[in-house]
N, C-alpha and C positions, 0 to 999 in steps of 0.2 A: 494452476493455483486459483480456486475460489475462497475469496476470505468474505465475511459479514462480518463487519464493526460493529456493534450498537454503543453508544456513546449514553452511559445513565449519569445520575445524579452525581455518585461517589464511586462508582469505577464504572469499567468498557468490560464486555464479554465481546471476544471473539471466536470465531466459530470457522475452520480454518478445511479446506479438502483439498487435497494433495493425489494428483492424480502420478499414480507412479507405476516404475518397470524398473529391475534390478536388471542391473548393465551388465553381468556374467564377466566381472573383473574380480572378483571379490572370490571367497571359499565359499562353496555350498554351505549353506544355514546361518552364512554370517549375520551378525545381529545388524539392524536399520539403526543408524546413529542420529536423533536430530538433537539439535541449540535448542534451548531456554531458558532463558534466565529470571528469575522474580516472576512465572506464572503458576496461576493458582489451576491447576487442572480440574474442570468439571465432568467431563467425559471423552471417550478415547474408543476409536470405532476401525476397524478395518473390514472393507466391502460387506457395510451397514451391519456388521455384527459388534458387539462391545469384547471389549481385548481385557481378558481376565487380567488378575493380579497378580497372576504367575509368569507372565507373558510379557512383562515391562518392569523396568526400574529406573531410576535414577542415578546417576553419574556423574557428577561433578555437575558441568553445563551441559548435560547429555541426556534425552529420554532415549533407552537401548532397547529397543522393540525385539523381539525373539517370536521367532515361528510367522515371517513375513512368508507372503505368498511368492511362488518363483514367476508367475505371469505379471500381467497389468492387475493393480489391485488400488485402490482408494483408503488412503487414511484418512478419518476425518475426528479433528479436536477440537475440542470447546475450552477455552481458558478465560478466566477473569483479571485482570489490569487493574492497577489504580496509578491513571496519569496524574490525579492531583497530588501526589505522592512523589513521582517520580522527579528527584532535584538531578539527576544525573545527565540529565538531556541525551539521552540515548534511548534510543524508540520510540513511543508516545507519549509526550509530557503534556501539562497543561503549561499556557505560559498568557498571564495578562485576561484572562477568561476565554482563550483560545486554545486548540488543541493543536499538535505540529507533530512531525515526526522529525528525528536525525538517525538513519540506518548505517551512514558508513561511518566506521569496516564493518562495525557488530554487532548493532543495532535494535538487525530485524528478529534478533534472537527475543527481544526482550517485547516483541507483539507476540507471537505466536511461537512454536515449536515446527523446526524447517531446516532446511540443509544450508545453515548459516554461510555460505563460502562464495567466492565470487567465480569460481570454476561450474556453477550451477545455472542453467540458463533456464526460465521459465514463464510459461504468458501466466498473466494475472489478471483478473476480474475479479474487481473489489466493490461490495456494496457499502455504504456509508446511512448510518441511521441514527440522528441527532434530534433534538427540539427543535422545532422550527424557526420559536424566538432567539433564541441563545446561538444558535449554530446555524444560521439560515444560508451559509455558502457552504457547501461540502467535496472537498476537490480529492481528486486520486488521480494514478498515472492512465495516459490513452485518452480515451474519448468519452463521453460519456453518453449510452445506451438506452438507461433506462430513468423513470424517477415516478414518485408519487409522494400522496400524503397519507399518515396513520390516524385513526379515529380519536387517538392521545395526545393528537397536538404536535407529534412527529414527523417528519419527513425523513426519505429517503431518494440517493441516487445511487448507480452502478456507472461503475466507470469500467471499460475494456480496452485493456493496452495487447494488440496485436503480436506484438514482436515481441521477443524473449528478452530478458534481462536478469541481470543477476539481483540477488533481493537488497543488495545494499542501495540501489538507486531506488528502491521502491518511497514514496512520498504521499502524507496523507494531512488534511488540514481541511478544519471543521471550526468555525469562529464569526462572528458578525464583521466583514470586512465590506470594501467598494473597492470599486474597479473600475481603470482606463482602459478603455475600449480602441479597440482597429481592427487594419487586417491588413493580411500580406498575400500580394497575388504572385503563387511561384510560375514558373514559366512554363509550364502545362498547363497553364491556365486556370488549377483551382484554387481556391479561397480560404485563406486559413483566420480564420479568431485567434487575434490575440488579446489578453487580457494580462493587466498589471495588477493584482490586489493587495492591496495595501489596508493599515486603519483611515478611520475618515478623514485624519487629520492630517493625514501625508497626501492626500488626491491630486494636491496642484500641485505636486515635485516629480511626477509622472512621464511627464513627455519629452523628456532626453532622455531618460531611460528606455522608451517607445522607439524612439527616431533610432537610441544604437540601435537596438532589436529588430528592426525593419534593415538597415542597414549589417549586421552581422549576416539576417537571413540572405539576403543580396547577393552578400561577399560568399557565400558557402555554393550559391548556384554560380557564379560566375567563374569563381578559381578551382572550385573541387568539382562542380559537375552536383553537388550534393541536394537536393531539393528536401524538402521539410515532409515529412509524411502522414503526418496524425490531420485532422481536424481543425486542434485548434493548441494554440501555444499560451500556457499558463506561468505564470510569474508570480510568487508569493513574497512582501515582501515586509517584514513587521521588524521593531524593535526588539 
């Protein structure tokens, strides 16, 4: 899964590619089922060709793709959002001048058009594209890869989470925050960033929140054998 966010003024377009393969569980010709809820569809592509209007509908919470390819084939869709809208707190709201997400259970239907279920495992690389004033911390799940600046005053980062997951733990957050800083040395010896971000106003309530965080990672190498894998370990934490 590659998604691109861009974060505007009065809604988000996302721009979403789905790399897929029909598991031959299913009836030959059966139709592609994906979630979405409350998106505004701007285009709809399958391996870079546009997917007529005979070829898709609508269905309840359902986009029913028809005449999917039987190999590996690439959907890719572009839908427009409006968090500042969104009071239901499920997907991408705005909250306080910040942006957040809440995906579980059903969430991530309401970002993009995807195989809403938690039986679905998938890596994700997600790029995030915000103001640089307004949204100057851009956080998503894994590590993050890549980053620049737009000639518009924008910036962007890419975040890559290795391992699969299902899309209800996907997490994304774009907002003017600060952060307690450390790190945690697993016992392989390498170095993980941790960060706590919070608004400015919470900064000094940080570090017993740190000290369990350092202490849970401890507990998880000592009694499970478990060691922390990513980079670096993030903590979002707002009213």
């Amino acid at each position: 899964v590659r998604l691109h966010v861009s974060i505007g003024e009065t809604a988000t377009d996302v721009t979403s590619e789905l790399d897929m393969r029909r598991s031959g569980h299913g009836s030959p010709g059966e139709p592609l089922r994906l979630h979405g809820v409350d998106l505004e569809l701007l285009s709809l592509e399958i391996n870079a060709r546009p997917v007529s209007a005979e070829d898709f509908h609508h269905e309840g919470e359902e986009l029913v793709l028809h005449n999917v390819p039987e190999g590996d084939f690439t959907i890719k869709s572009r839908v427009r959002i409006y968090p500042e809208r969104n009071t239901a707190l499920e997907g991408l709201y705005a909250s306080n001048g910040m942006y957040c997400t809440q995906c579980e259970a059903e969430g991530f239907r309401k970002i993009t058009y995807y195989l809403d279920r938690p039986d679905v495992m998938s890596r994700f690389s997600t790029t995030l594209v915000g103001d640089a004033e307004r949204f100057p911390v851009l956080l998503s799940n894994g590590n993050p890869v890549a980053q620049g600046s737009l000639a518009d005053g924008r910036h962007w980062v890419t975040w890559d989470d290795p391992f699969r997951k299902p899309c209800y733990l996907f997490a994304l957050v774009a907002g003017r925050l600060d952060h307690h800083a450390s790190q945690f040395h697993t016992r392989s010896g390498r170095t993980v960033q941790l960060r706590i971000h919070v608004e400015p106003k919470d900064l000094d309530k940080c570090a017993h929140a740190m000290a369990s965080l350092q202490q849970a990672m401890a507990w998880d190498e000592q009694h499970y054998g478990c060691e922390y894998d990513l980079d670096q370990y993030n903590i979002v934490a707002i009213d």
